[in-house]
N, CA, C and O atoms as a GROMACS GRO file, in nm:
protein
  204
    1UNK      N    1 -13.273  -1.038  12.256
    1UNK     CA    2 -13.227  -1.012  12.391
    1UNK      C    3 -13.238  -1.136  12.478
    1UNK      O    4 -13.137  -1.171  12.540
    2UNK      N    5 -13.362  -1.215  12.491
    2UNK     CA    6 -13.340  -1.356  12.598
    2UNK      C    7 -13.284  -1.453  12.494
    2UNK      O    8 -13.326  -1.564  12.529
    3UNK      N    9 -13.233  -1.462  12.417
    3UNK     CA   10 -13.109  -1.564  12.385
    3UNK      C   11 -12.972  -1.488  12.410
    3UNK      O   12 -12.876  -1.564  12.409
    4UNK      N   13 -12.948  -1.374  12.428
    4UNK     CA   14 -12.808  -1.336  12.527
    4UNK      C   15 -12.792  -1.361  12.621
    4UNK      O   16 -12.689  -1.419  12.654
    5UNK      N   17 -12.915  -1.318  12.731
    5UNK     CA   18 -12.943  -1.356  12.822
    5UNK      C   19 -12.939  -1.488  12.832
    5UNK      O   20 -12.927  -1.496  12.954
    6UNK      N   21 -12.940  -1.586  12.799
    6UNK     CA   22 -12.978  -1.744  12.818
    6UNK      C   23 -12.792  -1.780  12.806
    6UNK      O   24 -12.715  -1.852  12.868
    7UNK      N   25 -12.779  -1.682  12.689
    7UNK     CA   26 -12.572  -1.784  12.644
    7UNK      C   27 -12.506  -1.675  12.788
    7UNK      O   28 -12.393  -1.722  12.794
    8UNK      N   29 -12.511  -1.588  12.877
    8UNK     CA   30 -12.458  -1.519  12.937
    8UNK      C   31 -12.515  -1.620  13.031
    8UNK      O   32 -12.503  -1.710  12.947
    9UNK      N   33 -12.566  -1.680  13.129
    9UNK     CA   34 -12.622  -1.738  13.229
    9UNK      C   35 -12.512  -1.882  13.173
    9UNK      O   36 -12.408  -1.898  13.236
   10UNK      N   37 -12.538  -1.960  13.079
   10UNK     CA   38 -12.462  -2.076  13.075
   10UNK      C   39 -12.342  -2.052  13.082
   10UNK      O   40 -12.261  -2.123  13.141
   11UNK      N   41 -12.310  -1.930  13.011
   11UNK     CA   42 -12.153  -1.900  12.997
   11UNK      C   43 -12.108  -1.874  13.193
   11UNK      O   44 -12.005  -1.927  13.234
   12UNK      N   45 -12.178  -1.808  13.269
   12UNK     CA   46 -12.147  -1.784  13.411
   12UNK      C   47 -12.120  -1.900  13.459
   12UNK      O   48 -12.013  -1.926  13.514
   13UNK      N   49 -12.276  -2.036  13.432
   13UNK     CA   50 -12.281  -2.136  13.501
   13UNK      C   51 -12.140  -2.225  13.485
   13UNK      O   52 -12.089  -2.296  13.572
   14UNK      N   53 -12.090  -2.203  13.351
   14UNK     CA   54 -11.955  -2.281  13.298
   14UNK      C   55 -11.854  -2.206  13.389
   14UNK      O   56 -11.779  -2.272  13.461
   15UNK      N   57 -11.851  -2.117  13.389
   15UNK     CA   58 -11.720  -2.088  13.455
   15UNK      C   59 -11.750  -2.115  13.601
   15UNK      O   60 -11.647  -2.146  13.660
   16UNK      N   61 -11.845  -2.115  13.670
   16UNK     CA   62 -11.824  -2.128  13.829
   16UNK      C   63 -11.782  -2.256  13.835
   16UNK      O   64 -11.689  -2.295  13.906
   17UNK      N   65 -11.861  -2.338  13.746
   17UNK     CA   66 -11.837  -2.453  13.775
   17UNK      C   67 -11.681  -2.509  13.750
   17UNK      O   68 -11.636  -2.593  13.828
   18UNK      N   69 -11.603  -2.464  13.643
   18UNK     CA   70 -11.454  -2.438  13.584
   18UNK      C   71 -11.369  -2.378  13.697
   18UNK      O   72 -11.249  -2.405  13.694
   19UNK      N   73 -11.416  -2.300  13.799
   19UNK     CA   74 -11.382  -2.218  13.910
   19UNK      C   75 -11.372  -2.348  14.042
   19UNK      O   76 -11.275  -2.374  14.114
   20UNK      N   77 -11.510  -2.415  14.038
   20UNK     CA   78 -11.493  -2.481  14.178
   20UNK      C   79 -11.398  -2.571  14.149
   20UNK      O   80 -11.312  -2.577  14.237
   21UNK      N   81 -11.372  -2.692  13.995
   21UNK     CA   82 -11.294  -2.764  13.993
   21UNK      C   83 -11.159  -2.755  14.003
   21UNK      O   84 -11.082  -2.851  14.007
   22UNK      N   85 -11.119  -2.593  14.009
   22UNK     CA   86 -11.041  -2.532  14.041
   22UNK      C   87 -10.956  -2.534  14.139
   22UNK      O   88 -10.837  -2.553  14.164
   23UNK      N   89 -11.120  -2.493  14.218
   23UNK     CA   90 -11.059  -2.515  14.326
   23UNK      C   91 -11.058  -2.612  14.453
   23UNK      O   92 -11.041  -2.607  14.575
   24UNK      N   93 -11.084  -2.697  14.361
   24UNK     CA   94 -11.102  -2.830  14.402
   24UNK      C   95 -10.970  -2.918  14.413
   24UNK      O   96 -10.955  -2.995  14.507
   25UNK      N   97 -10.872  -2.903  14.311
   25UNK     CA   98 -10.806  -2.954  14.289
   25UNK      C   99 -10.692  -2.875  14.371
   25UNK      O  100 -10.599  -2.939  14.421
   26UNK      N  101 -10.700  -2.756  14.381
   26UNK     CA  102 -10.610  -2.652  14.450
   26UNK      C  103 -10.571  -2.783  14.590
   26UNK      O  104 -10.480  -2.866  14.597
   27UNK      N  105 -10.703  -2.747  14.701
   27UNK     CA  106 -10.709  -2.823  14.790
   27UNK      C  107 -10.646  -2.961  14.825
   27UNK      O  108 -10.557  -2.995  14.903
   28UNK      N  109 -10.724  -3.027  14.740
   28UNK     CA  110 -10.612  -3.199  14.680
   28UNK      C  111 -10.482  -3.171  14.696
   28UNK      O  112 -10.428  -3.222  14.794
   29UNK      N  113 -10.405  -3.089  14.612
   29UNK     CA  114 -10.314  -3.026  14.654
   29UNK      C  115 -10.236  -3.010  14.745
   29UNK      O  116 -10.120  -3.052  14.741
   30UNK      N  117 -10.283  -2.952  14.834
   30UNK     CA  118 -10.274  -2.848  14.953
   30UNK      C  119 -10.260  -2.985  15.075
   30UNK      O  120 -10.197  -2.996  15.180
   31UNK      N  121 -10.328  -3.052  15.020
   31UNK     CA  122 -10.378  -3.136  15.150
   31UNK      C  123 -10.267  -3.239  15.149
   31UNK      O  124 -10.217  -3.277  15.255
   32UNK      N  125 -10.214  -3.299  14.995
   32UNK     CA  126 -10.131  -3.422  15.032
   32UNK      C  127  -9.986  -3.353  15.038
   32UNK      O  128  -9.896  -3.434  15.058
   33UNK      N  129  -9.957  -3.253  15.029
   33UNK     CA  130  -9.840  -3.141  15.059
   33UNK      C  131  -9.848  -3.160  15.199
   33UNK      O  132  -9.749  -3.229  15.226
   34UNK      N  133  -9.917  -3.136  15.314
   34UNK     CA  134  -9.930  -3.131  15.476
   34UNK      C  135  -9.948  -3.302  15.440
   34UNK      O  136  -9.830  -3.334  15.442
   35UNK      N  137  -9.997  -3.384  15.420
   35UNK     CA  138  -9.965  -3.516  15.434
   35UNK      C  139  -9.864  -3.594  15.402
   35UNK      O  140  -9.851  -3.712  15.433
   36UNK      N  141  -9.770  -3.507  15.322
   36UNK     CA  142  -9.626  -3.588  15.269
   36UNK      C  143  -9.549  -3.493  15.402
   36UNK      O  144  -9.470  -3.566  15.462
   37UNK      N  145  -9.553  -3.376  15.449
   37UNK     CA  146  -9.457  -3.312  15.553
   37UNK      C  147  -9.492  -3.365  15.688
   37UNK      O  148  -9.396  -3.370  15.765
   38UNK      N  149  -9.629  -3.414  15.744
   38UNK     CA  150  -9.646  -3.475  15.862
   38UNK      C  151  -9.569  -3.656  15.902
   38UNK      O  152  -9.534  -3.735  15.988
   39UNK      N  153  -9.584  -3.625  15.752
   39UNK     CA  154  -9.499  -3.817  15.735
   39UNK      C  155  -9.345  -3.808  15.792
   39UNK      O  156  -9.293  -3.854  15.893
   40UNK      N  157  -9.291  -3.722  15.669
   40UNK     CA  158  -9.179  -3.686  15.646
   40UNK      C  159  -9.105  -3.633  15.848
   40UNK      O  160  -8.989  -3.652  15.882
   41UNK      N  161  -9.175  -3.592  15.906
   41UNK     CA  162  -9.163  -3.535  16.039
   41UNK      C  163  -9.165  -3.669  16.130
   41UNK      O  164  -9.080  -3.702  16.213
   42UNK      N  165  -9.259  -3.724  16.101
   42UNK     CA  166  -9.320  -3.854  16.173
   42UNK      C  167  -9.164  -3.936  16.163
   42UNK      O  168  -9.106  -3.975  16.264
   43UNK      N  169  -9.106  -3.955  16.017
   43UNK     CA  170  -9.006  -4.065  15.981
   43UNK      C  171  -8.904  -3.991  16.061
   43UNK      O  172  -8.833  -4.063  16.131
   44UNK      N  173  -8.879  -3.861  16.067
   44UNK     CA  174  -8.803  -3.798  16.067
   44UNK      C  175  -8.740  -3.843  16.256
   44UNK      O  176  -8.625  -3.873  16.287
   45UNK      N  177  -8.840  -3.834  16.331
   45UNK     CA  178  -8.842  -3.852  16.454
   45UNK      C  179  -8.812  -3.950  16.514
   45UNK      O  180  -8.735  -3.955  16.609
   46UNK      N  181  -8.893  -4.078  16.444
   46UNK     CA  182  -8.836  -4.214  16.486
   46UNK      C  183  -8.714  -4.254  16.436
   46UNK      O  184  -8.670  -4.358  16.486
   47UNK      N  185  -8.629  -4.185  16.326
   47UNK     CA  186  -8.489  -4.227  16.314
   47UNK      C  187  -8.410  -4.143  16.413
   47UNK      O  188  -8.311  -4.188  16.472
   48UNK      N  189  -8.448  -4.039  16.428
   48UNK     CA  190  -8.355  -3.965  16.554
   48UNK      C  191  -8.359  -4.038  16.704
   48UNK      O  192  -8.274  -4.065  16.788
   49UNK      N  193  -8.480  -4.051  16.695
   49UNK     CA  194  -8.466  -4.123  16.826
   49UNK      C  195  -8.386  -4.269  16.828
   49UNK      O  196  -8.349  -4.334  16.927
   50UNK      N  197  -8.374  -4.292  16.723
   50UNK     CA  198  -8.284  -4.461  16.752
   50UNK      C  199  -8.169  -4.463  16.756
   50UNK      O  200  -8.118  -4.574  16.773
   51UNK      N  201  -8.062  -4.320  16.741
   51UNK     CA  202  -7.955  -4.286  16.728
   51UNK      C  203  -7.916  -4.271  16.858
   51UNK      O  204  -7.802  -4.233  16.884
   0.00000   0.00000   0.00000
């Protein structure tokens, strides 16, 4: 029984940790998506205005 217990605890610890890089990367993501559309808006503005 405490060697199930022991592979069930590593096996949890693996996945949260499999979980945060997760969602770690989600974010990264997320973030240069709103940093390529604030650009994209930014460029977007100063060519309108020179017209």
């Amino acid at each position: 029984m405490r060697l199930d217990d022991k592979k069930k605890k590593i096996q949890l610890d693996y996945r949260e940790k499999m979980q945060r890089k997760k969602d770690n990367k989600k974010h990264t993501l997320e973030a240069i998506i709103i940093a390529a559309i604030i650009f994209a808006f930014i460029m977007l503005n100063t060519f309108s205005k020179s017209f």
